[in-house]
C-alpha positions as CSV (number, residue, x, y, z in Angstrom):
1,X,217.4,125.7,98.1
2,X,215.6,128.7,98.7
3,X,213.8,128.0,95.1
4,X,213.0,124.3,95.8
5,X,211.6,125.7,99.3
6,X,208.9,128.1,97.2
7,X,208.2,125.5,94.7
8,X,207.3,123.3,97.3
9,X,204.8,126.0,99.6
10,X,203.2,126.6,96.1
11,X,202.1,123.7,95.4
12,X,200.8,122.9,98.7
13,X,198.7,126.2,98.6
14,X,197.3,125.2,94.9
15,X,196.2,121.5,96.3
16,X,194.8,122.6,98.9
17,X,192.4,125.6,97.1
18,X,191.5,122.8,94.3
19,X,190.3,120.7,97.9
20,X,188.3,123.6,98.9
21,X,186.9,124.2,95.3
22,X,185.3,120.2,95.2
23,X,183.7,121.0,98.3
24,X,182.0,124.0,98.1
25,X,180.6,122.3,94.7
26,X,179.0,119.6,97.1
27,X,175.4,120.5,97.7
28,X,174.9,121.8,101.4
29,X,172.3,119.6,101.8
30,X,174.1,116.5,101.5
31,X,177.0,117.3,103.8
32,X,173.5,118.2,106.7
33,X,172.0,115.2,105.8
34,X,174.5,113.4,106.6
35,X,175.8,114.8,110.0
36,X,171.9,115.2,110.6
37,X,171.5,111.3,110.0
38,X,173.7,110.3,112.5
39,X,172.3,112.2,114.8
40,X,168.4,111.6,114.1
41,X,169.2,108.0,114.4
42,X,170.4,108.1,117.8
43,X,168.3,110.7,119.4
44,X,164.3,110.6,117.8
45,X,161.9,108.5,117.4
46,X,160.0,107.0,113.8
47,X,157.2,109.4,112.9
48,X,154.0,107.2,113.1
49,X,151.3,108.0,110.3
50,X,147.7,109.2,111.1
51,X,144.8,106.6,110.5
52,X,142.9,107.8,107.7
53,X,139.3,109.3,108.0
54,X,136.9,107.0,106.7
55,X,134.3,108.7,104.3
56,X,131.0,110.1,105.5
57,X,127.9,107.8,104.4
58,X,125.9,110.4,101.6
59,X,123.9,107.2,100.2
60,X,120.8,107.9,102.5
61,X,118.8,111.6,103.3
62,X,116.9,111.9,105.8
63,X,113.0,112.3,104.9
64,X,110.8,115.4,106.2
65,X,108.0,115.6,103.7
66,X,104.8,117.3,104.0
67,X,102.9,116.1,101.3
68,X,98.9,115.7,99.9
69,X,96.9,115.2,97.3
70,X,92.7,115.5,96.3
71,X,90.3,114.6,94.0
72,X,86.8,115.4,93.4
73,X,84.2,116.3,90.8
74,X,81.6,117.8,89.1
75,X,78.8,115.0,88.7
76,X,75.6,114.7,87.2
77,X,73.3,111.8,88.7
78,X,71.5,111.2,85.5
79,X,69.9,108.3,87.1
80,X,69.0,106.7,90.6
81,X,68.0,103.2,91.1
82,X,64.8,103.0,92.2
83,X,65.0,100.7,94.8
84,X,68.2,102.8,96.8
85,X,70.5,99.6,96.8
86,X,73.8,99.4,97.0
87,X,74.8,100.5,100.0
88,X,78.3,100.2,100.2
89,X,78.4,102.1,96.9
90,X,79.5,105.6,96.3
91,X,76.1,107.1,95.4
92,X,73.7,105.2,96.8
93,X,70.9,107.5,98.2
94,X,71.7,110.7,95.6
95,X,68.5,111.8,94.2
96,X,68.3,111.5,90.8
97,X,69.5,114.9,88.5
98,X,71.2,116.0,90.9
99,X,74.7,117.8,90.3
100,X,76.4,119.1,92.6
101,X,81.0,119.9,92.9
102,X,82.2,117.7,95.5
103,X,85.6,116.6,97.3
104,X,85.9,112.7,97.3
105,X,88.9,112.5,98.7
106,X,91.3,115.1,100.6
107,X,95.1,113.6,101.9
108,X,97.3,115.6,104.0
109,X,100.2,113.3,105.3
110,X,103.9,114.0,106.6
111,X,106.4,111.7,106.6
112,X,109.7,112.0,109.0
113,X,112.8,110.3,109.4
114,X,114.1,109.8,113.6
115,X,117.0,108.3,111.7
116,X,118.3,105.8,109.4
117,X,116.5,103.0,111.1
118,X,113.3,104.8,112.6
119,X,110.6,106.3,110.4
120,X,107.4,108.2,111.3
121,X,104.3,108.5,109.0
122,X,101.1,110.6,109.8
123,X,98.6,110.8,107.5
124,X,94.8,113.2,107.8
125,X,91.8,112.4,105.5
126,X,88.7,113.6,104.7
127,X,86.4,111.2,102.6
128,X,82.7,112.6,102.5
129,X,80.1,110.9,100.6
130,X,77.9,112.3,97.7
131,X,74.7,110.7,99.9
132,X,73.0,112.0,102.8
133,X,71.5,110.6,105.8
134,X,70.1,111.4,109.6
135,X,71.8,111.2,112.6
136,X,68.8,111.2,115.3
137,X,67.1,114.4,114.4
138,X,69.8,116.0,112.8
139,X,70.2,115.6,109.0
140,X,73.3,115.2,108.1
141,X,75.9,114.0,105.1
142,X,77.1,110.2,105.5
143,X,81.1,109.8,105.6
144,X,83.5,112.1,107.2
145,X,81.4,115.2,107.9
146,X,80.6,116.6,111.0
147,X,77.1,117.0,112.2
148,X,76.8,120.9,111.0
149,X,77.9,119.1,107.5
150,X,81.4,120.6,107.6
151,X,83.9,118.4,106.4
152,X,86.7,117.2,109.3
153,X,90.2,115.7,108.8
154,X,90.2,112.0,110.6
155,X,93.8,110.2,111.7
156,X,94.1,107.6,109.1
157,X,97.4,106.4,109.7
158,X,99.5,106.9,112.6
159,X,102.1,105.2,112.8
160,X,106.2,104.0,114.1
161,X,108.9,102.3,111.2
162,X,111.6,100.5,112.3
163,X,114.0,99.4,109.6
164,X,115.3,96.2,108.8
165,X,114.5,94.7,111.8
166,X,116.6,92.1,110.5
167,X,118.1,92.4,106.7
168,X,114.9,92.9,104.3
169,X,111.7,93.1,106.7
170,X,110.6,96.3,108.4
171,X,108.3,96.4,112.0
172,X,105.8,98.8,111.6
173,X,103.6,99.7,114.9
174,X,100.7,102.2,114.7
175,X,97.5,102.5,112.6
176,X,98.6,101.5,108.5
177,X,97.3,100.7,105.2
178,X,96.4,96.8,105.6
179,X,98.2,94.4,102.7
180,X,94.5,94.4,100.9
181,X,95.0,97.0,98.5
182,X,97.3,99.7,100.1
183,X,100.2,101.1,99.1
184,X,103.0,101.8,101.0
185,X,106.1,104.4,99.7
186,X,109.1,103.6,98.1
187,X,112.6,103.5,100.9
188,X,110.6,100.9,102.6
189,X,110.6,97.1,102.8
190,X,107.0,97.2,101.9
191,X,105.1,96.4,98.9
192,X,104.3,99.7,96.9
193,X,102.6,97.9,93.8
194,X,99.3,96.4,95.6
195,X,96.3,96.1,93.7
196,X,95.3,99.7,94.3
197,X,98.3,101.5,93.0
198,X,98.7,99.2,90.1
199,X,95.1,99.8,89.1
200,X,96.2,103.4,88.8
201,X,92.8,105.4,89.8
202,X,91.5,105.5,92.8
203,X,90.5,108.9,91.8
204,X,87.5,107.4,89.8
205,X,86.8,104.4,92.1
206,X,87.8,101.9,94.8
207,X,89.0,98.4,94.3
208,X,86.2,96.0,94.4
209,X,87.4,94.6,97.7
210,X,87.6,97.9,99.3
211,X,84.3,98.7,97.2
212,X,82.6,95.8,99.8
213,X,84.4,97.3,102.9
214,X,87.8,94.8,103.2
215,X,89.4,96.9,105.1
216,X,92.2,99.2,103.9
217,X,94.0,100.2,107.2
218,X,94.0,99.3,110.4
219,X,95.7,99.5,113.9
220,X,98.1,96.9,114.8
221,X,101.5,96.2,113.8
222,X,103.2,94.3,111.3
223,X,105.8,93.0,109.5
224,X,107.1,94.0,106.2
225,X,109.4,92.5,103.8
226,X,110.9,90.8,101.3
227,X,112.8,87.7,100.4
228,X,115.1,89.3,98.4
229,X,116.4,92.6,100.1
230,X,119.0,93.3,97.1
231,X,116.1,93.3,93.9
232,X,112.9,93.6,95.3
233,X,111.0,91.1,93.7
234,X,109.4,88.6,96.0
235,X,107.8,89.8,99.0
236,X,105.1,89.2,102.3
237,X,103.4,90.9,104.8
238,X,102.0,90.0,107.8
239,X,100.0,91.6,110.0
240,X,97.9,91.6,113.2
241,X,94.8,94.5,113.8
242,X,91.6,95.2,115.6
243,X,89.6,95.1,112.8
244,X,88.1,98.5,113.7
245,X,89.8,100.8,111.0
246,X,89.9,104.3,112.4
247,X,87.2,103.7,114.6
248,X,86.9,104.0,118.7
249,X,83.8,101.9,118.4
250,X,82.7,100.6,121.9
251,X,84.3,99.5,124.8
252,X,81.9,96.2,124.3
253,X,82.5,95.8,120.8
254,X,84.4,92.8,120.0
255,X,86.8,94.6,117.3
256,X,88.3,96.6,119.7
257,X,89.7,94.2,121.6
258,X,88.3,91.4,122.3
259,X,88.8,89.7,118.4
260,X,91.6,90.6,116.5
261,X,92.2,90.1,112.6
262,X,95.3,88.6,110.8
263,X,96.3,89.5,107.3
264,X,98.8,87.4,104.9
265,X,100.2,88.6,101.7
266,X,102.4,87.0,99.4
267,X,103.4,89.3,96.4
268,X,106.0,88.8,93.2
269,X,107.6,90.5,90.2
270,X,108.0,88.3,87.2
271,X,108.8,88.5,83.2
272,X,111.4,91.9,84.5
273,X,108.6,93.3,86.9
274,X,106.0,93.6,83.9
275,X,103.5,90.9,85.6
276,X,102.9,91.3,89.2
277,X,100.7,89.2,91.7
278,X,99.7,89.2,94.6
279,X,97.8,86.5,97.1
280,X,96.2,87.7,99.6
281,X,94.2,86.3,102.7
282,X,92.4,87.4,106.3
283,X,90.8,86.1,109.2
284,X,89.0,87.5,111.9
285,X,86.1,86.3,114.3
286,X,83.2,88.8,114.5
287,X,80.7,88.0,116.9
288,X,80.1,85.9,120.0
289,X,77.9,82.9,119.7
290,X,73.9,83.9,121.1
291,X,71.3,81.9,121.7
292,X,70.0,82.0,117.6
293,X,73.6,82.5,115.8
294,X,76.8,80.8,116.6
295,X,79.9,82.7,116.9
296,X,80.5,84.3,113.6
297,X,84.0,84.9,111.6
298,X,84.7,86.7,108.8
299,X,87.6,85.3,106.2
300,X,88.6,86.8,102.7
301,X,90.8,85.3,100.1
302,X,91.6,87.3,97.0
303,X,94.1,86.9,93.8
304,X,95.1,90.4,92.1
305,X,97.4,89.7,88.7
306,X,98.6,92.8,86.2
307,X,100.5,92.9,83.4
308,X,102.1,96.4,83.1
309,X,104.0,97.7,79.6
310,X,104.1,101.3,78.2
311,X,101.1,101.3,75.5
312,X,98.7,99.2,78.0
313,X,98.2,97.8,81.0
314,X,95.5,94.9,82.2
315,X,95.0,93.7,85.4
316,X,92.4,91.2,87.4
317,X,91.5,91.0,90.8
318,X,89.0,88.3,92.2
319,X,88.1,87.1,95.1
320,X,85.9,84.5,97.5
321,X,84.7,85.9,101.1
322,X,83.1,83.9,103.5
323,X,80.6,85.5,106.6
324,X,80.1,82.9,109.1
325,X,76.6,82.2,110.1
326,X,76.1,85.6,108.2
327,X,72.6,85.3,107.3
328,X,69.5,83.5,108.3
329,X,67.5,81.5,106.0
330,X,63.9,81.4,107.1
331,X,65.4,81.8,110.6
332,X,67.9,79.6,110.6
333,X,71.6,80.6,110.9
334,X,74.3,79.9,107.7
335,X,77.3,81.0,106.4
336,X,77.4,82.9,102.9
337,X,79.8,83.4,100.7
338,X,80.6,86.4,98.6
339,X,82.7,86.2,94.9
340,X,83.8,89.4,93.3
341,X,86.0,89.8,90.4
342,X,87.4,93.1,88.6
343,X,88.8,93.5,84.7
344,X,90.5,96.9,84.0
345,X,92.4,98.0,81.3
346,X,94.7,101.5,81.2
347,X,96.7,103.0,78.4
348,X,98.2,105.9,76.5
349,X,97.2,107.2,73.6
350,X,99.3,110.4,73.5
351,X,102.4,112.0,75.6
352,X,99.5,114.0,77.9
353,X,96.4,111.8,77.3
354,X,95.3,108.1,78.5
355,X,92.3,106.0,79.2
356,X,91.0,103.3,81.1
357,X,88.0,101.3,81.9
358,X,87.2,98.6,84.3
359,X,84.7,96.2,84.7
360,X,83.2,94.5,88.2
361,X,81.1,91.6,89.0
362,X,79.9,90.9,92.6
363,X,77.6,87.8,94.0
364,X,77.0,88.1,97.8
365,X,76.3,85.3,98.1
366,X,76.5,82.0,95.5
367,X,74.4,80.0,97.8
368,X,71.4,82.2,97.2
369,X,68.1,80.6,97.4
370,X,66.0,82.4,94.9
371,X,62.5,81.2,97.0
372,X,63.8,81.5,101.1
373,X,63.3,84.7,102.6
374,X,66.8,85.8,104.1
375,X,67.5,88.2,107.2
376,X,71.5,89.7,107.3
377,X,73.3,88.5,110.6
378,X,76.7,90.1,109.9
379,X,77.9,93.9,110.8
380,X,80.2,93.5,108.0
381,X,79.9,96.7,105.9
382,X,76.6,97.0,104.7
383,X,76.2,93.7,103.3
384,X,73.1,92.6,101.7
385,X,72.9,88.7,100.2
386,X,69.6,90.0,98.0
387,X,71.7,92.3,95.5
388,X,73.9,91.3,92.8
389,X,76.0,94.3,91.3
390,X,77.4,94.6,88.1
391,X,79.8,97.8,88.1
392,X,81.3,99.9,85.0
393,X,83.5,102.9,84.5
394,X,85.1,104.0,81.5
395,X,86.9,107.3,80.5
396,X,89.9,109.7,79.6
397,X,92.8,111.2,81.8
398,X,94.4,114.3,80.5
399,X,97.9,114.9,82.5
400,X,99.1,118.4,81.4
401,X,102.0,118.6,83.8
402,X,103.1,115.9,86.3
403,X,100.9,115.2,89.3
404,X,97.7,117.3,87.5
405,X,94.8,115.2,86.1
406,X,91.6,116.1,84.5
407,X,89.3,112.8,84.1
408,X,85.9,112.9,82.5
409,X,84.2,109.2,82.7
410,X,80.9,107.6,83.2
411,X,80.6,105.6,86.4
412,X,77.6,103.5,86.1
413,X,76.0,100.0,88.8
414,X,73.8,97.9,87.5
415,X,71.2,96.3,90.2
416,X,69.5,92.3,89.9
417,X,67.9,91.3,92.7
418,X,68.5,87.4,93.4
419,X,65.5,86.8,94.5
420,X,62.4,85.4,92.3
421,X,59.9,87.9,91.1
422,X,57.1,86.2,93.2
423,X,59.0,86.8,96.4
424,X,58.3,89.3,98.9
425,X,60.4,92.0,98.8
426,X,61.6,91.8,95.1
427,X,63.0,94.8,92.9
428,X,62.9,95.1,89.4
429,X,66.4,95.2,87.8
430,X,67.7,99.1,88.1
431,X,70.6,100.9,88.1
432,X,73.0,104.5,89.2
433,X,74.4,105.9,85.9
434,X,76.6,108.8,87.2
435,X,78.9,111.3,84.4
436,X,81.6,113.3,86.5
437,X,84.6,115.3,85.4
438,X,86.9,114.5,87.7
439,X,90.0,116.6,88.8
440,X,93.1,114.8,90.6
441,X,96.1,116.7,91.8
442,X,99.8,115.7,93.7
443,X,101.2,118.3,96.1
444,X,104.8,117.4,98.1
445,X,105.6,114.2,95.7
């Protein structure tokens, strides 16, 4: 009995350590878990997940540019037309063999961004002329010089961005390039291929238009943009200004306040952007009606087409302009019509070295008659119906580094003056012939 008794307690004793020996095996862990699950889900509450942070926009910097650029030359005025015409031209009034280093050109802008939507642009020029002239008694240097002859930095543009005012077209308040020629930078809504960067050298000459005083900025405001915000391609411009440039002018004047002019542009990209055009058109009244003129308007309309690949580029650029009641023939008051039109070719012919030429034509007025004696109404520029201009310009650009240009060319104007040689007044056939080397350099860009 006392045998069966042991037996008994000994096996109880081994059961119970083999219990003990599957337990400790079971992980810790698990036992918690599941004491600690009973609990959690009676007493706490479901963990609720933080909203992720969106990303931060990189796609757009903000702008703060100073930037510039300059051109001028070293030029030889081989010869002067005889009868000083041309006034609108470059180097009308330069004696002849004179040479002399000159700045044509001097740009000192800086462009700042508010923010995303607002954009600031302020841009300083200095554009003195190779001829001279008299103020009063004091001799002085035509263009932007002061009247000790010093050159002066002028406010050429001036002026408030606002982006997208709705999806594709920017507002732009202040004093601006105009949509004749000018060119406005890329980040905008605005076109940045008019007929003056396309052409390529302003550096050597003007556009024709801007030749013959169109007007390439302007104070007002306008409205910038395209038709097709996501490529680019197709775009307008329209815009409203007082016709006065830079200018104060008066407080009489009609330009600066009393008239207002009104631009239209309509510009394209076709054949994958190689061919661009561009129609543009103005309007703008002038002058109130006296007792001997009626009121007098001035209105432009121009066509500027360029085909653009790597080993050559063409363009053309033509235009009619009408000056209402702009001249008087033998006394009485008519309108006349000027016609312009400018070929130019540009091309490569190594890494570092290109060339270009361009041809003009201008008629002030195709309504000439060759045997009436003609007086100028208009304040437009310094028109003159008498002179027909035939303009050339030919030569090489040597780019060493980006932004650095040396240019030697020949800029030549040939003179014909419409009326017959039995007129009063008339001028044998003459002509400018000007050789420059040019030098064109980028700062900030």
């Amino acid at each position: 009995m006392t045998l069966l008794l042991a037996v008994t307690v000994a096996g109880y004793t081994a059961k119970a350590q083999t219990n003990s020996t599957v337990l400790a095996a079971v992980p810790a862990a698990k036992t918690e878990t599941k004491a600690d699950s009973k609990t959690d889900a009676a007493t706490t509450t479901p963990e609720v997940k933080k909203a992720t942070k969106a990303a931060e926009d990189t796609s757009w910097k903000p702008q703060r540019r100073l930037w510039g650029y300059a051109f001028g030359d070293l030029y030889y005025n081989a010869h002067a037309d005889k009868g000083n015409r041309g006034g609108e031209q470059m180097y009308n009034g330069v004696p002849q063999y004179r040479n002399a280093f000159q700045f044509r050109r001097l740009y000192l802008g800086y462009d700042y961004d508010i923010t995303k939507k607002f954009k600031v642009e302020v841009l300083l020029a200095s554009e003195p002329n190779a001829n001279t002239g008299v103020n009063g008694s004091t001799s002085i240097q035509n263009g932007d010089n002061l009247v000790d002859n010093k050159m002066a930095f002028w406010i050429k543009n001036f002026n408030l961005r606002v982006r997208d005012l709705w999806n594709g077209t920017d507002l732009v308040i202040g004093e601006m390039g105009t949509p004749g020629f000018a060119l406005n930078e890329p980040g905008t809504n605005g076109p940045n291929s008019l007929s003056e960067s396309t052409w390529g050298y302003r550096s050597i000459e003007k556009t024709i238009t801007d030749v013959h005083k169109n007007n390439s900025y302007d104070l007002g405001a306008a409205l910038q943009g395209t038709f097709d915000p996501a490529t680019k391609n197709f775009g307008y411009v329209f815009m409203v200004g007082n016709n006065s440039q830079a200018g104060l002018l008066s407080a009489s004047n009609p330009n600066t306040g009393f008239y207002k002019i009104f631009y239209g542009d309509l510009w394209g990209k076709f054949l994958n952007k190689k061919l661009y055009v561009d129609l543009y058109a103005d309007y703008a009244r002038t002058a109130p009606a006296t007792a001997a003129i009626p009121g007098q308007e001035h209105n432009m309309f121009k066509i500027f087409a360029a085909y653009q690949t790597k080993p050559i580029s063409v363009g053309v650029e033509a235009y009619t302009q009408k000056f209402g009641y702009g001249v008087s023939k033998a006394g009485v008051a008519e309108d006349a019509t000027a016609q312009g039109l400018s070929l130019w070719v540009r091309g490569a012919i190594t890494n570092t070295l290109n060339y270009f030429a361009r041809f003009d034509a201008y008629q002030p007025d195709t309504k000439f008659d060759p045997t009436a004696s003609y007086t100028t109404n208009t304040n437009y520029g310094a028109y003159n119906p008498t002179v027909k201009e035939n303009f050339y310009t030919f030569g090489l650009d040597y780019q060493p580094v980006k932004n650095i240009h040396f240019e030697p060319n020949i800029w030549l104007v040939d003179y014909k003056d419409n009326r017959n040689a039995t007129t009063g007044g008339y001028v044998a056939p003459d002509h400018n012939l000007v050789a420059r080397f040019t030098v064109y350099y980028v700062f900030g860009k």
